[in-house]
C-alpha positions as CSV (number, residue, x, y, z in Angstrom):
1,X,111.4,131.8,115.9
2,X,108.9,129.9,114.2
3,X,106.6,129.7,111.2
4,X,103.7,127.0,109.8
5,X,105.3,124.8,107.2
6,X,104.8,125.5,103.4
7,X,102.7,123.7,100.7
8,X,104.3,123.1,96.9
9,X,102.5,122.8,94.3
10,X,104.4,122.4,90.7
11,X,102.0,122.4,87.7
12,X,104.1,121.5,83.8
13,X,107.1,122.5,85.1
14,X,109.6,122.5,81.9
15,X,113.8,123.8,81.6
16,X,115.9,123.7,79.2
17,X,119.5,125.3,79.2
18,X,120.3,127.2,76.7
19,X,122.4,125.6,73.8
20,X,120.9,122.1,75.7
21,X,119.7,119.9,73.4
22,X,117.8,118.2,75.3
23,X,115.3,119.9,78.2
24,X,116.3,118.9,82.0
25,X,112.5,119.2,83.0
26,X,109.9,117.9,81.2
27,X,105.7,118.8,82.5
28,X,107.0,117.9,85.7
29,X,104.0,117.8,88.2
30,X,103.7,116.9,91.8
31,X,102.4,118.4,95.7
32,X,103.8,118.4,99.0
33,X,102.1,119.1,101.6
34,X,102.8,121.1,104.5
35,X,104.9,119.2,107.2
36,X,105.8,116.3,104.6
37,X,108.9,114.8,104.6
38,X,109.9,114.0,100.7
39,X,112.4,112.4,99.1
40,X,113.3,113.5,95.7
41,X,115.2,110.8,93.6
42,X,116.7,110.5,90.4
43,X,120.0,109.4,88.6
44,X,122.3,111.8,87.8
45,X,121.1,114.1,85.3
46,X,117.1,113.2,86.3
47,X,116.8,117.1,86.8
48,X,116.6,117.0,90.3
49,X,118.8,119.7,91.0
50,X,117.4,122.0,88.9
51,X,114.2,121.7,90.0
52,X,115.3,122.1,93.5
53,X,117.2,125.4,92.1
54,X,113.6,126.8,90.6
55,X,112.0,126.2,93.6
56,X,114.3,128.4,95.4
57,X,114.4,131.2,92.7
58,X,118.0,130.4,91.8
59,X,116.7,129.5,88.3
60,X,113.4,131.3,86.6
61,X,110.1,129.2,85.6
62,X,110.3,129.1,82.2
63,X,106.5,130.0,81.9
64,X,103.8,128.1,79.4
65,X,100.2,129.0,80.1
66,X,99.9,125.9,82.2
67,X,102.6,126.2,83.9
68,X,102.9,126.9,88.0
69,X,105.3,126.6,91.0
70,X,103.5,127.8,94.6
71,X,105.3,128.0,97.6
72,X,103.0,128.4,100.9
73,X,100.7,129.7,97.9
74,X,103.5,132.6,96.6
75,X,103.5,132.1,92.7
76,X,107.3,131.8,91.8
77,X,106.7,134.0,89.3
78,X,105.1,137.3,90.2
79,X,106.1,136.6,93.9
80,X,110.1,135.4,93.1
81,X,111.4,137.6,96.3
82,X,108.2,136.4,98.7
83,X,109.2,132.7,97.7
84,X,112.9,132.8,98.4
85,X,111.5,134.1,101.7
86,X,109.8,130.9,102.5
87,X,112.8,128.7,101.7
88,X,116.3,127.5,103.3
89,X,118.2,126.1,100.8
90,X,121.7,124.0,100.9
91,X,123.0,123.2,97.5
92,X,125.3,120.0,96.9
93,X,128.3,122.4,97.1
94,X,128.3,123.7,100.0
95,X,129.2,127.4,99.8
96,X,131.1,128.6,103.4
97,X,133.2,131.5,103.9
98,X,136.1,129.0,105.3
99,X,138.4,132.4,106.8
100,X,135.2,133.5,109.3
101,X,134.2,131.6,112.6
102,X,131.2,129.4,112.4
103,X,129.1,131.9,114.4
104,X,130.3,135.1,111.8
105,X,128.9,132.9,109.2
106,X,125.9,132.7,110.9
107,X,125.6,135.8,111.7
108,X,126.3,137.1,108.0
109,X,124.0,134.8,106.9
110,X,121.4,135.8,109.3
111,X,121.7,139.3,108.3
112,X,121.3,138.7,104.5
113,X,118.1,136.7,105.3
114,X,117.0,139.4,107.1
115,X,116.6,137.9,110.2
116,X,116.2,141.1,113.1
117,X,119.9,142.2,114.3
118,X,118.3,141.3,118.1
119,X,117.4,138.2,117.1
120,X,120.2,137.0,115.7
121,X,122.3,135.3,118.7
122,X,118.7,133.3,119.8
123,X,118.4,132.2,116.2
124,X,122.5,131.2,115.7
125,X,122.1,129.2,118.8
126,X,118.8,127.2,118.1
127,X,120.1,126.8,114.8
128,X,123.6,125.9,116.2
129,X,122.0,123.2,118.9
130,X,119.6,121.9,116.4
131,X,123.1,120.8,114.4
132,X,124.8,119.7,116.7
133,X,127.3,122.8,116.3
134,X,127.1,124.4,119.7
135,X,130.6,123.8,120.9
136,X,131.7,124.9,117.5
137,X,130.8,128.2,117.1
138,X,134.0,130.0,117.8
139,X,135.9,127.5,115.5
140,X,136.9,128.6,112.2
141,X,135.0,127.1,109.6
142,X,138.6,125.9,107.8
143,X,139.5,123.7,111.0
144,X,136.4,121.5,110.6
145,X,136.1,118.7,109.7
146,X,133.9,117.9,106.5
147,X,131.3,116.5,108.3
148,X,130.8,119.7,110.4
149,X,131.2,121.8,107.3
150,X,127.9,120.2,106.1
151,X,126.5,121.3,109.2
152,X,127.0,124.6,109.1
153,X,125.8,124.6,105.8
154,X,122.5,122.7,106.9
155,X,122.3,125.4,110.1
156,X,122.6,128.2,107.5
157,X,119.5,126.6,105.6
158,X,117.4,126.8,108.7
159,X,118.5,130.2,110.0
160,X,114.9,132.3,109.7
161,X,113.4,129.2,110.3
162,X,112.0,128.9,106.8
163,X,109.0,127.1,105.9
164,X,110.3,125.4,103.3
165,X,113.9,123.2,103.7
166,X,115.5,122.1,100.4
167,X,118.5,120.1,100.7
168,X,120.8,118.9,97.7
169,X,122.7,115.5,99.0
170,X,123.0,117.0,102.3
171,X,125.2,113.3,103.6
172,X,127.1,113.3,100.2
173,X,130.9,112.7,101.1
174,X,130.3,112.2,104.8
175,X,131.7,108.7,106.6
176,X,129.0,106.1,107.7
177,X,129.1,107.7,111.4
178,X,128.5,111.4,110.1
179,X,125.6,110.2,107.8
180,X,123.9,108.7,111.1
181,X,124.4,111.7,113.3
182,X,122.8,114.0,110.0
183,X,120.2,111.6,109.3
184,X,119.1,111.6,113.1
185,X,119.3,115.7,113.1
186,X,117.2,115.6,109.6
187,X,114.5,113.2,111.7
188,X,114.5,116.0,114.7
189,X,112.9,118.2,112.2
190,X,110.0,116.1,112.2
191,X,106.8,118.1,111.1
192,X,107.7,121.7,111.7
193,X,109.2,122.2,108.4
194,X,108.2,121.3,104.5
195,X,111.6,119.2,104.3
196,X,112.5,118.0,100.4
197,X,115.9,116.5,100.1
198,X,117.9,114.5,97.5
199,X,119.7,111.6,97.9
200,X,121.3,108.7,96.2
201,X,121.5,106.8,99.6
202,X,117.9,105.2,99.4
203,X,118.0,103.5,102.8
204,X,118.4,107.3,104.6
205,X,115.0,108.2,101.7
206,X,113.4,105.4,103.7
207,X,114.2,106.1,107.1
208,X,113.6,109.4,106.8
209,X,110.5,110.4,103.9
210,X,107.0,110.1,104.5
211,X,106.7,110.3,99.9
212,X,109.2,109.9,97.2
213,X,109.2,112.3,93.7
214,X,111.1,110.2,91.4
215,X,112.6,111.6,88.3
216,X,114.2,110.3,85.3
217,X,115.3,112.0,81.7
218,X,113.8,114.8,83.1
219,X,109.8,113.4,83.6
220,X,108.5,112.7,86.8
221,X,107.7,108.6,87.2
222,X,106.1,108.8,90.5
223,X,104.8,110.6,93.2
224,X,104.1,108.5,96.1
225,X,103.8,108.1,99.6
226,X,107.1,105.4,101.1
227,X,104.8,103.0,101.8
228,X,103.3,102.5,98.4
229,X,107.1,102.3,96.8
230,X,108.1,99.6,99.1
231,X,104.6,97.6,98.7
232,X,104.5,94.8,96.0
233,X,101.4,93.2,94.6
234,X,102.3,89.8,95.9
235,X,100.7,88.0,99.1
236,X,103.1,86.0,101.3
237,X,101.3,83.1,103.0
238,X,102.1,80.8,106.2
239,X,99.6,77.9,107.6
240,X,100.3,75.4,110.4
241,X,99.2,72.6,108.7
242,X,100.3,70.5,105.1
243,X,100.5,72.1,101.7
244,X,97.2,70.0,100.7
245,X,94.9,72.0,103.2
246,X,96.8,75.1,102.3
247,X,95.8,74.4,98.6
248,X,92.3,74.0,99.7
249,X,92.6,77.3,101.1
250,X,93.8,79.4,98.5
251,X,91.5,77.5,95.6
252,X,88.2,79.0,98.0
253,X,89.9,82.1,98.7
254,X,89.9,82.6,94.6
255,X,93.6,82.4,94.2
256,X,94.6,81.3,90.4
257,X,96.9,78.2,90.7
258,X,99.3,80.1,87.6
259,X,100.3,82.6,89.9
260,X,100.5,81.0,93.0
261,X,104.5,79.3,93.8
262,X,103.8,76.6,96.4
263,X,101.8,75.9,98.9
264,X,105.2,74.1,99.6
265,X,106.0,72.1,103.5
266,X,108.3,74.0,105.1
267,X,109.2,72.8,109.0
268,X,105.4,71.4,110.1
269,X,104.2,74.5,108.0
270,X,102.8,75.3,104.5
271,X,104.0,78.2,102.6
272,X,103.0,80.2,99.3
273,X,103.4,83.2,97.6
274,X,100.9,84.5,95.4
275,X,101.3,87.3,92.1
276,X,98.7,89.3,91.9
277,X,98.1,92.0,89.1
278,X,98.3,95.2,91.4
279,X,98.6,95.8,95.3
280,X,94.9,96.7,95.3
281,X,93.9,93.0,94.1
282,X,97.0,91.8,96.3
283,X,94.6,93.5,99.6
284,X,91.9,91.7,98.4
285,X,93.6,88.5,97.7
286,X,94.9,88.9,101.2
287,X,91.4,89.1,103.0
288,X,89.8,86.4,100.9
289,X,92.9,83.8,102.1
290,X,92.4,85.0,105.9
291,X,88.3,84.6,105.6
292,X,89.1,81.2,103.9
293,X,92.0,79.9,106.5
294,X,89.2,81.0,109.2
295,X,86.4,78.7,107.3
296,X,88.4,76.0,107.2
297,X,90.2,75.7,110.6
298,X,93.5,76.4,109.1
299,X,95.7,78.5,111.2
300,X,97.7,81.6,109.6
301,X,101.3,81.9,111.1
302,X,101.9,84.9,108.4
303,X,99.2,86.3,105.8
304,X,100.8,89.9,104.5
305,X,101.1,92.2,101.4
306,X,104.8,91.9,100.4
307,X,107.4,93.9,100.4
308,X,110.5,95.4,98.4
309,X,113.3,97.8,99.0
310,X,113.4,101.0,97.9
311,X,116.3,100.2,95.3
312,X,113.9,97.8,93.5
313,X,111.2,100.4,92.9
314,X,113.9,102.7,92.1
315,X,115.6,100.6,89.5
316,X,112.1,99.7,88.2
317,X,111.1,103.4,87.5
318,X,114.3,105.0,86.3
319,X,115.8,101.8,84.0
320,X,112.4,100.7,82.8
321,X,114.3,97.1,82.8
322,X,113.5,93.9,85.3
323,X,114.9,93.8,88.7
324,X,117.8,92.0,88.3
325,X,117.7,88.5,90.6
326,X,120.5,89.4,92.8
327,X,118.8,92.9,94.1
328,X,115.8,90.5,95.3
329,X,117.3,87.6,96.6
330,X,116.0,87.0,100.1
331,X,112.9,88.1,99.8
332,X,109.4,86.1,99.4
333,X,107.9,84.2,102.8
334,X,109.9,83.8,105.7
């Protein structure tokens, strides 16, 4: 059983619970594309569950002229029962019926999604064999073992093979070898399914996301592909040769001396690093350093954009504060 993977679109999406006094969304607005891998992140309280939980149809759009959720181009508002369709959905509590077998589970589940009664043993086994719960089907659900418990939840979310996966903290709980073994099943999806999942452990984001939502009090404070949130707007610079000629370099290249820290000797080598203003100048900056090294007969040993950790851009966006000095130790020229 297969289907094409679902776009999202959410236009000025806002939420507020009633007696709440203050909204969980506010003109949230972001796309995925279909196939895409995204991570969405947030402290607690961000609103990322309840956005997940509108995007299912467990929660309605609160509607304002300008506001829109699409799923594979459904509205989630005229079309509520065609969206649900589209998406598999495991919440951070994972709701099992613990007294019923893993494959009755299944197969309940199977039925509610409508899934044809003849298909139902092919889909419970792909499903099964895509978790890793194969041998497990004839064990009741309240003799596994947490770990496996989150699988069945996760196999429950792809039964139908939905277009669209949502999965709230899907490792949450799990020991360090579980999170492996679901972090590798998550990467089998690879692009046959919209995947959007929350976590809080950003190295699995990482590994795993080909963008990042990030929300925080409820507003969304980026939307970007992984690449973008680890890159920095500084230049990281090597020569084989002393700091004087490296100097040389960067003053043709255009560098400012106030942002540059070095060129310092480092082992029959010259280092710097140099600030630029964004990552677009820090490209630029980049070239212009490898055109001048070239010119002048100064080898490179490392020329590159930097780079950060996901934490960093995360603490950035959601504390508004500097990183402190302690999450970026260790990073800078090698």
């Amino acid at each position: 059983m297969t289907r094409a993977p679902a776009s999202l679109a959410v236009d000025h999406l806002s939420h507020r619970y009633p007696g709440a006094a203050a909204p969980a969304l506010r003109d949230v607005s972001f796309r995925v594309a279909p196939g895409q891998r995204v991570g969405l992140l947030g402290p607690n309280g961000a609103g990322k569950s309840t956005l997940m939980r509108i995007v299912c149809g467990f929660l309605p759009v609160q509607a304002r002229p300008e506001t829109k959720v699409t799923v594979a181009g459904l509205d989630a508002t005229s079309q509520s029962l065609q969206v649900r369709e589209q998406v598999g959905y495991l919440p951070e509590q994972v709701p099992l019926y613990v007294e019923l077998r893993v494959r009755e589970h299944l197969d309940f589940r199977a039925a509610i999604k409508r899934v044809p009664r003849r298909a139902r043993a092919t889909e419970i086994r792909r499903v099964a064999e895509q978790t890793g719960l194969a041998e497990m089907l004839e064990r009741p659900i309240a003799h596994l073992s947490r770990g496996y418990r989150q699988r069945v939840g996760i196999a429950d979310a792809l039964l139908g093979a939905p277009p669209l996966v949502i999965l709230d903290e899907p490792t949450v709980g799990l020991d360090p070898n579980q999170v492996l073994e679901i972090r590798a099943m998550l990467k089998s999806l690879g692009g046959g399914q919209t995947l959007i999942f929350s976590s809080h452990i950003l190295a699995e984001v990482e590994a795993l996301c080909d963008r990042v939502v990030v929300l925080a009090q409820g507003r969304c404070v980026a939307d970007e592909s992984v690449a973008e949130a680890l890159r920095t707007s500084e230049v990281h610079a090597r020569w084989e040769g002393p700091p004087e000629r490296a100097t040389a370099v960067l003053a043709a290249a255009g560098a400012e001396p106030a942002r540059v820290e070095g060129p310092v000797a480092d082992g029959g080598t010259a280092r710097a690093t140099i600030r630029c203003a964004d990552a677009g100048e820090a490209e630029a900056l980049a070239a212009a350093i490898g055109r001048a090294s070239l010119a002048a007969g100064l080898p490179t040993v490392r020329l590159e954009i930097g780079r950060r950790s996901l934490e960093e851009r995360f603490y950035r966006l959601t504390s508004g504060e500097a990183v402190p000095e302690s999450m970026s130790e260790g990073r800078g020229a090698a």
